[in-house]
N, C-alpha and C positions, 0 to 999 in steps of 0.2 A: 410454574416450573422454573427451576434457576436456570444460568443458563449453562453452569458447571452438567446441573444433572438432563440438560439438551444434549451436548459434546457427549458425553454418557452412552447415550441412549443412541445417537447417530452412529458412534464406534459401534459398538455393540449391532447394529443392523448389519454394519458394513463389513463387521467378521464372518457373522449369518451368512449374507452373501456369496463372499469369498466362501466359505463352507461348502455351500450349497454349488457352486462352481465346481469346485476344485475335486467335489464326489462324483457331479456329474460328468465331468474331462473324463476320470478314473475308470466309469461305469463303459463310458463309451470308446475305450480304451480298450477294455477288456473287451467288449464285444467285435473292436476292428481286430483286434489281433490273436484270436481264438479260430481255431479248427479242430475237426477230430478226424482221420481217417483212418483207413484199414489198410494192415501192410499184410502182402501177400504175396509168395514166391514160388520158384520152383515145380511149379504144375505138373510141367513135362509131358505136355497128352501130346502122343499120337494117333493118326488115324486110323487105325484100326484099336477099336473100344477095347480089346482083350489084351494088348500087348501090357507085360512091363517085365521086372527084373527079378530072377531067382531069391533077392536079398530083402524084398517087398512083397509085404503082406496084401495089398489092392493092387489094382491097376490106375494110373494115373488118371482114366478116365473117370472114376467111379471118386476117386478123390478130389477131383476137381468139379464133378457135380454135386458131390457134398459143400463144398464148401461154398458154393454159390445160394446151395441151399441156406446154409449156416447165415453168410453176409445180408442175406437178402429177409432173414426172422430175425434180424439184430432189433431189437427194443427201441432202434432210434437210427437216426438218419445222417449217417456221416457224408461228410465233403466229398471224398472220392476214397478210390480205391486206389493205392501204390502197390504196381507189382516189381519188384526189383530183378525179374529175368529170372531165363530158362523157361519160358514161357511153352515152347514145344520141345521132346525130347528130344530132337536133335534138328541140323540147320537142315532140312525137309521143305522147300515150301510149298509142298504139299498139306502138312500138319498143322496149317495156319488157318485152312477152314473148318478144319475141328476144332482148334483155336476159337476161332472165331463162335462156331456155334455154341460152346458151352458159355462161354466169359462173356458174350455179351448179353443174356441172359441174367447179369449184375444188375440192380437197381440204379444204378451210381456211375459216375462217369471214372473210369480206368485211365492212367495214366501207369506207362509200360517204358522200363528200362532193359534193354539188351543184356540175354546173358550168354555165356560160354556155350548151350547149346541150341540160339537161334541162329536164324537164318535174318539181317536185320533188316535189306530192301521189303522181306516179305512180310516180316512183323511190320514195317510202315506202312507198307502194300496196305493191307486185310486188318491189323488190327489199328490204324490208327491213321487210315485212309487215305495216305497222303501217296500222289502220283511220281512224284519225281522224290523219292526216299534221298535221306543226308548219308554221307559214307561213313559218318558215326552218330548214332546215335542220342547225339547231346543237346539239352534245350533248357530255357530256362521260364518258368511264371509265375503269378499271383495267384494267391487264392486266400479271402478275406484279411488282405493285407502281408501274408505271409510269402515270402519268395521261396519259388521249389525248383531246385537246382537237380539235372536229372544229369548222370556222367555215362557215359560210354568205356567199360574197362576192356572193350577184347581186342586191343591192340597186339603187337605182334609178340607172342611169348608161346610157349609150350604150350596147348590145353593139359589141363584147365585153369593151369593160370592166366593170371591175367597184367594187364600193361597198359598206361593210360597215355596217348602220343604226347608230345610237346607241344603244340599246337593246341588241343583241348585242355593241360594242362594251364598252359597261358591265359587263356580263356577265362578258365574257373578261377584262376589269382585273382585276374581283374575285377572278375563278380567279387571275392573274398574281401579284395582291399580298396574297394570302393565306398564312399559315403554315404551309407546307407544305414537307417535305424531299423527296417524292416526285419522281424526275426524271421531265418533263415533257416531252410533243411536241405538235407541234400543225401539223393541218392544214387546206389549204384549197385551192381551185380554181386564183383567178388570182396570177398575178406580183404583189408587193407592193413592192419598190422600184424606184426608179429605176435603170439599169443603162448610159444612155448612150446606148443602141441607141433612136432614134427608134420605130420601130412597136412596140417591146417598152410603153416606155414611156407613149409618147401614145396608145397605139392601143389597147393589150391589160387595162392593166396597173389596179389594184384605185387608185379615185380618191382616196380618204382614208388610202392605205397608209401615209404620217405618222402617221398617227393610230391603225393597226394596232400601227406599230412602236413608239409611244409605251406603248400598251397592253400590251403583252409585255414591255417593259425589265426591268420590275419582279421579273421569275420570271428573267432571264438567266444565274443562278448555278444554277440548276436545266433548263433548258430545254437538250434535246438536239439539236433542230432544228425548223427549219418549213420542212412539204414540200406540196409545190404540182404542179401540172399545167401545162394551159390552151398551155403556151410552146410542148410538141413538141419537147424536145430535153436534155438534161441541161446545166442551169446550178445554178453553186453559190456563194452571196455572203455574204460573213462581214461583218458590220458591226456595232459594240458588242458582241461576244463572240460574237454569234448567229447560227446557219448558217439558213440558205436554201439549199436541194435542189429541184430537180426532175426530171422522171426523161423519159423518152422514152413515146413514145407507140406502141401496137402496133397503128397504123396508118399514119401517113405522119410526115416529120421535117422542124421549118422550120432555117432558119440564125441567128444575132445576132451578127451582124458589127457592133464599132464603126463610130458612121454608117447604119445602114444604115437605109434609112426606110420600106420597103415588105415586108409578108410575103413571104418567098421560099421556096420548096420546096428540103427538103435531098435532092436526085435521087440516088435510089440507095440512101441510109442504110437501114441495119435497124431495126428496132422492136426494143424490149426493156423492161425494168423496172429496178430498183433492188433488190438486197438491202440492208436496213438491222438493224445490232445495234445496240441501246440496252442500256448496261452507265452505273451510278453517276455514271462518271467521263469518259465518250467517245461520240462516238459513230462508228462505222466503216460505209462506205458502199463495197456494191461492185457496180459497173455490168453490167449482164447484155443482150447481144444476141442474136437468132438470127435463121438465115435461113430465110425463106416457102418454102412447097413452090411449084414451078414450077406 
């Protein structure tokens, strides 16, 4: 052998190598920074099984044992559950051990955002066991490398809108604009932008959400979405790179028609959830409904 075609031959392994590296980094890459969960909102059970609203086809109880049903025959085994609030119909902390009795009944471990109609010492209380509950609801973790940023909206404004103090605001900057490659989600209760839709807007919608969105810009190269409730319906707004998701409620569905200025019942629709993948580079969202037993 020459020893042109040695040098040859040695390159050539040493590309292989590097190859075979640089696929495996890649593989293991994809596996650190991969999740799937189910987003899930708006329940609103109270204790008593029979209750709910003229403008609603079930009772929130019946819809939220379907849906437990539903998560629980899913084909495959997600990370957790995200509920993004309104968890009981109203702040009751009485409602928290129905609460309790139907949702924990999940496969999968829950992770619970504050909404407009909880009560949040007792959501900390009952669903998520903590004795000396925080006076807002905000917390941050890991789960398969991915950071999950959960915000607290029911700061002081009208119900049902919503207001995120300065103090958790500052907070979530800091998370935002910190040095961090880990891709990043974050959730929260209510609607955060503007969308056009009168009652979405003036009626529902988080009052300093400028100031939310100003707050997260900073992480936009890393942030995979921010997912919300509060709406009752699947809406999704991409604005400076950054997705807004919300998912249905599995109890009753409104509408957001351009224009449209008054809540309106969406008669008829099914409840359902959100499957969400978080992968490095994407995020993939797919809509899941079913139908109530008669």
């Amino acid at each position: 052998m020459t020893e042109e075609n040695s040098v040859v031959r040695g390159q050539f392994r040493r590309y292989l190598q590097q190859a075979v590296e640089s696929e495996r980094e890649e593989i293991n890459r994809e596996n650190l920074y991969k999740l799937t969960f189910v987003h899930i909102s708006d329940t609103h059970i109270h204790p008593d099984p029979y209750y709910t609203k003229s403008y609603a086809n079930v009772t929130p109880h019946a819809g939220a044992l379907a849906l437990v049903d539903e998560i629980n025959k899913l084909p495959f085994e997600p990370d957790f559950v995200l509920h993004t609030g309104d968890v009981a119909y109203d702040p009751d902390p009485a409602a928290y051990r129905a609460c309790l009795s139907i949702l924990q009944q999940i496969n999968y471990p829950v992770y619970y955002v504050a909404g407009n109609h909880d009560h949040s010492p007792s959501l900390q209380r009952l669903m998520l066991n903590r004795s000396d509950p925080l006076p807002t609801l905000h917390y941050a973790l890991e789960a398969n490398g991915i950071q999950i940023v959960c915000v607290d909206s029911n700061g002081p404004a009208e119900p049902p809108a919503g207001y995120i103090v300065d103090e958790q605001l500052e907070w979530l900057k800091g998370l935002c604009e910190a040095e961090d490659e880990r891709p990043l989600i974050i959730a929260v209760h209510h609607n955060v932008l503007d969308v056009g839709v009168p009652w979405l807007d003036n009626y529902m919608g988080i009052r300093n959400g400028e100031r939310f969105h100003q707050a997260i810009l900073p992480a936009k190269d890393r942030l995979r979405g921010v997912f919300f409730g509060h709406v009752h319906q699947n809406l999704d707004i991409l604005r400076d790179g950054i997705l807004y998701s919300s998912c249905l409620s599995s109890w009753t569905q409104f509408q957001a028609f351009p224009g449209m200025t008054h809540t309106t019942s969406d008669t008829g629709a099914e409840p359902g959830f959100s499957v969400v993948t978080i992968t490095d580079t994407q995020t993939f969202i797919r809509r899941h409904r079913f139908a109530l037993p008669d």
